[in-house]
Structure formats: C-alpha cells, structure tokens
C-alpha positions in Angstrom: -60.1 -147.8 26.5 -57.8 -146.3 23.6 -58.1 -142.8 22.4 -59.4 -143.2 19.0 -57.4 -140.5 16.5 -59.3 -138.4 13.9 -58.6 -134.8 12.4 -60.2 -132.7 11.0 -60.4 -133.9 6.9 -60.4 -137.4 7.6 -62.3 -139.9 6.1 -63.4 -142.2 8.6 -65.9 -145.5 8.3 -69.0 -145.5 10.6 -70.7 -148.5 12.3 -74.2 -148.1 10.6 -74.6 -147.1 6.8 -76.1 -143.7 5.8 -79.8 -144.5 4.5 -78.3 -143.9 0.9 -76.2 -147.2 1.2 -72.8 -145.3 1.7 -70.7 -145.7 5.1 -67.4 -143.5 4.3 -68.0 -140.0 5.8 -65.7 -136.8 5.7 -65.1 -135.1 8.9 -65.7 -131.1 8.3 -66.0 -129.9 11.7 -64.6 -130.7 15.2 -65.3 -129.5 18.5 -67.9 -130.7 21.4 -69.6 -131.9 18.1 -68.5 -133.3 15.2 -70.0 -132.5 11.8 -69.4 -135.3 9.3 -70.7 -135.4 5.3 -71.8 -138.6 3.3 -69.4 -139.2 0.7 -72.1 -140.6 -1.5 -74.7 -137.8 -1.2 -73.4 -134.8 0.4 -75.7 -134.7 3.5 -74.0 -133.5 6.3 -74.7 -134.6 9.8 -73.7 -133.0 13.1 -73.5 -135.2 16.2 -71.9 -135.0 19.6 -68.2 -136.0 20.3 -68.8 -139.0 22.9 -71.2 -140.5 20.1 -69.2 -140.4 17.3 -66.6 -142.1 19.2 -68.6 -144.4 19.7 -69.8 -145.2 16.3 -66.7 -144.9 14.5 -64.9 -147.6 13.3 -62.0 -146.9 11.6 -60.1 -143.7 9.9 -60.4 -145.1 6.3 -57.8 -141.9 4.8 -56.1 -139.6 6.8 -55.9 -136.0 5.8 -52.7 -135.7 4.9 -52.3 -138.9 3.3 -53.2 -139.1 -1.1 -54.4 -142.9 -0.4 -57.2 -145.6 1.5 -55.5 -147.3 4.1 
C-alpha cells in the first residue's frame, strides 16, 4: 500500500464532507493524531493518524505551494 504524503499546512480533501457542506481541511497539527480545521467554518477536529489515512483522499495544496493542484 503507498505511503500517502501530507505536512503539516497542507490542504488536503477528505472522503466524507464536514456537516457544513465543505470537504477541504487544513492540517494544523501532526503527530500520533492529526488535527485538521474546516476551511468553511473553522471547526477543528483531532483524529488519530491510521484514520486519517484512511479517510484522506488527496492533498488538494501543498504548503509550500501558492496554488490548487
């Protein structure tokens, strides 16, 4: 199975929406959890590594990067 790659900043799509309707999140914090926020509403959620991984799709914008991929 491939190593999907995030970092810390990243904005990254999710398999299921946020209630509010939105599915691009911001990752804010990294470690044996990951804390990501709704880019529509602000709400931040924390969940573990091994489930985010599972339940991301794609990284939408990298960090470093000025543009959507």
């Amino acid at each position: 199975m491939e190593q999907r790659q995030f970092e810390l900043g990243d904005i990254v799509q999710m398999k299921k929406p946020h209630p509010c309707g939105a599915n691009e999140w911001k990752v804010i914090r990294m470690g044996a959890d990951i804390r990501i926020k709704c880019i529509k509403c602000d709400r931040s959620v924390m969940i573990p590594r091994s489930q985010f991984e599972r339940q991301m799709k794609k990284v939408l914008q990298r960090a470093d990067e000025g543009e959507l991929a």
